[in-house]
N, C-alpha and C positions, 0 to 999 in steps of 0.2 A: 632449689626452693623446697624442704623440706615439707610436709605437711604433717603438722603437729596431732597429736592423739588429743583432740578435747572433751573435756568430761560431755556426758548423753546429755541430750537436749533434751528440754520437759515434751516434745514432740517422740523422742525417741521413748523416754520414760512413761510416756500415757500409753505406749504399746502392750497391749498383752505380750505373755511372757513366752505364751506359743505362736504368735507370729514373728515377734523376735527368734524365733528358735526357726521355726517355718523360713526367713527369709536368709539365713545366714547357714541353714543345711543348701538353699537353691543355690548363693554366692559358692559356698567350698564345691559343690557339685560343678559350678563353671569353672571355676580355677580348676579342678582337676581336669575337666575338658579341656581348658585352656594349654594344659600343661601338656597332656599327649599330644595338641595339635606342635609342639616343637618339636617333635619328632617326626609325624605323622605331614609330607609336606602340604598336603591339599587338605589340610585344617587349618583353616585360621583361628592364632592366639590371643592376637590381639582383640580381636571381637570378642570373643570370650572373658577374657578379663576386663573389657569395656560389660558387660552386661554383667560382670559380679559387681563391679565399684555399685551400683545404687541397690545391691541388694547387700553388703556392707553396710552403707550410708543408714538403711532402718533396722540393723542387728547390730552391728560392734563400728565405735567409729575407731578401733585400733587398728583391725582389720583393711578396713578403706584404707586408713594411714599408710599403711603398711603396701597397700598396692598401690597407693600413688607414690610413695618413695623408693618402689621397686626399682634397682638400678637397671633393667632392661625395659619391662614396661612403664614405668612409671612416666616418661617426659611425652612418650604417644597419648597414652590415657589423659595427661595435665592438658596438653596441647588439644585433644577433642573436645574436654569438658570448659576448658576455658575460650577457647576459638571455634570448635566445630572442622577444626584443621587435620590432614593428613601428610604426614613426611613423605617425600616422594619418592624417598626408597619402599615404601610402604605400598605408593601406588603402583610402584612399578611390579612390585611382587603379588599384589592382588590381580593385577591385568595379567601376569604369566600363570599365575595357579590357575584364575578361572579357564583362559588358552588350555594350559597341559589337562584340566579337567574335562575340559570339553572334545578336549582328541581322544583321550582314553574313552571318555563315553563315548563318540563318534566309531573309534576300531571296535570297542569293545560289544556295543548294543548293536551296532550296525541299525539305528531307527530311519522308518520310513522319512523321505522329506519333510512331510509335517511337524512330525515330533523334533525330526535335528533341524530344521528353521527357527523351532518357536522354544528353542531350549537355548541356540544362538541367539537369537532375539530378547529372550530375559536376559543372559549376560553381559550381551551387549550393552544393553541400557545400565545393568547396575556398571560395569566398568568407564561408561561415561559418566555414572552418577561420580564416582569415586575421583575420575580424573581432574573434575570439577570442583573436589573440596578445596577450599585455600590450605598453605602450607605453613605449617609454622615460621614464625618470625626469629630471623639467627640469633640464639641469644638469650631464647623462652626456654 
């Protein structure tokens, strides 16, 4: 399902010309982010290019187009902004990066209990957050 480039919306048009410019250097600065996190395993990309699409959306809607018709990103990013949904191959790699992030912090800081309880304890919660989102439907 393709997403068509549509001409600027009088919404997009009533913007000054410097926060058009302001919100669409913030979106290429996350895609670039985005883009090393495919390298880089314990960066997530998808989040990344999930937080350029609405800074697209008030600078260039060719841009958004263009990353929702992304042939890697593009069916993650369609599927959260239209469901709030996450692929379960998506959950399964966010619950092992935060894991492997969490061990390398743990060897690597060596933090008192405190600190590695309550850094466990945040991840925890967001990896149930995440396991919790529904999954796209076969077929979207």
């Amino acid at each position: 399902m393709p997403a068509l480039a549509e001409p600027p919306t009088p919404d997009l048009l009533r913007r000054g010309r410097g926060s058009r410019v302001a919100w669409l250097i913030l979106g290429l600065l996350l895609v670039g982010i985005g883009f090393v996190g495919i390298f880089l395993p314990l960066l997530p990309t998808t989040d990344f290019m999930l937080l350029a699409l609405p800074c697209f959306a008030r600078s260039s809607p060719r841009l958004e187009a263009w990353l929702l018709d992304h042939p890697r990103f593009g069916p993650a990013i369609r599927a959260w902004r239209r469901d709030r949904a996450v692929p379960r191959h998506a959950k399964v790699m966010a619950g092992l990066g935060m894991a492997v992030g969490y061990a390398i912090f743990w060897l690597h800081v060596r933090p008192n209990w405190l600190v590695s309880l309550g850094v466990a304890a945040f991840l925890l919660f967001w990896i149930i957050w995440i396991a919790r989102r529904r999954e796209p439907e076969a077929g979207q």
